[in-house]
FIGULO-358279 format. One record per residue (C-alpha): x, y, z. Coordinates in Angstrom, 3 decimals, padded with zeros to 6 digits. Each point is the difference from the previous one (the first is absolute). Layout:
FIGULO-358279
         X         Y         Z
         X         Y         Z
...
//
This chain:
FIGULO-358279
         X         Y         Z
   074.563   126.889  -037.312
  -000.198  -000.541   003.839
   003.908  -000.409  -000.210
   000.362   003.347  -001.704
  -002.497   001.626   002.456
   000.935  -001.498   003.528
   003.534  -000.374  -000.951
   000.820  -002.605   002.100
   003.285  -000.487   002.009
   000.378  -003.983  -000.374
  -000.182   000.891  -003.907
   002.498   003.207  -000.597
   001.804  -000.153   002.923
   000.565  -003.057   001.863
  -000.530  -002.989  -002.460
  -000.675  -003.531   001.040
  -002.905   000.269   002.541
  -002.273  -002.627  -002.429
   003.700  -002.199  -000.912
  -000.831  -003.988   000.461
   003.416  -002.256   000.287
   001.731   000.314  -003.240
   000.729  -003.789   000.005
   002.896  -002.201  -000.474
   003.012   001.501  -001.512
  -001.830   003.658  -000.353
   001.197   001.458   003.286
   003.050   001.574  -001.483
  -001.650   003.243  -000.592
   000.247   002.537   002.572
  -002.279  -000.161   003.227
  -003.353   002.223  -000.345
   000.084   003.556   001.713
  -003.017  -001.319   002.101
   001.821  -002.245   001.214
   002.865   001.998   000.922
  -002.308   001.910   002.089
  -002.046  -002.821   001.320
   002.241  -003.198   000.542
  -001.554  -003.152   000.779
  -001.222  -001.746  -003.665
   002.396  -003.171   000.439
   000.291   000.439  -003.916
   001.361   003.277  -000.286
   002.842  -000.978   002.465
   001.732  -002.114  -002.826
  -000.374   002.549  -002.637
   003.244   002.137  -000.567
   000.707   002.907   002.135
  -002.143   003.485  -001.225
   001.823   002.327  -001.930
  -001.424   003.115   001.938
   000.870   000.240   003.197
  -003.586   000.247   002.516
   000.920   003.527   000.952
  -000.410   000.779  -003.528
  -002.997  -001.658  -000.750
  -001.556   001.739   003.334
   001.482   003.436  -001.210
  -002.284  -001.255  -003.356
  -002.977  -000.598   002.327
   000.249   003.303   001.391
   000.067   002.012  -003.219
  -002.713  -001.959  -001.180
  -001.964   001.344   002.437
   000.858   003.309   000.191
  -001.290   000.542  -003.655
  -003.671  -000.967   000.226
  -002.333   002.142   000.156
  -002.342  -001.384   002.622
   002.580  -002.698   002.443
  -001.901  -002.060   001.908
//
C-alpha cells in the first residue's frame, strides 16, 4: 500500500537502491540503475555493464516526477 501511494523512485524507476552483493558467480547480471547514478558500491563495479544508458535512466527520473501530483 505505501508503495502504491508514495510511489517511490528507488522502486519504479531506478531499481537497486536496497541491492546487497549478489555473491560469487552472480555478478553477471547487469549493474543496478542506482548504481549507474551513484558509483561507488565496490560490488556493482564487477557486475556487467547497464543496458540503459544513465541519460536514460535520468530522462526516467525526470518523468517520474513530473507526474505526481504533489513533488516534493
Amino acid at each position: 500500500m505505501l508503495i502504491r501511494n508514495y510511489r517511490p523512485l528507488w522502486n519504479l524507476v531506478a531499481e537497486g537502491f536496497g541491492n546487497h552483493d549478489p555473491g560469487a558467480g552472480r555478478h553477471q547480471g547487469a549493474m543496478p540503475d542506482w548504481d549507474v547514478l551513484h558509483p561507488g558500491r565496490p560490488w556493482a563495479a564487477r557486475c556487467a555493464p547497464s543496458k540503459v544508458a544513465e541519460h536514460q535512466t535520468r530522462e526516467r527520473i525526470s518523468t517520474h516526477w513530473s507526474g505526481l501530483e504533489n513533488p516534493v
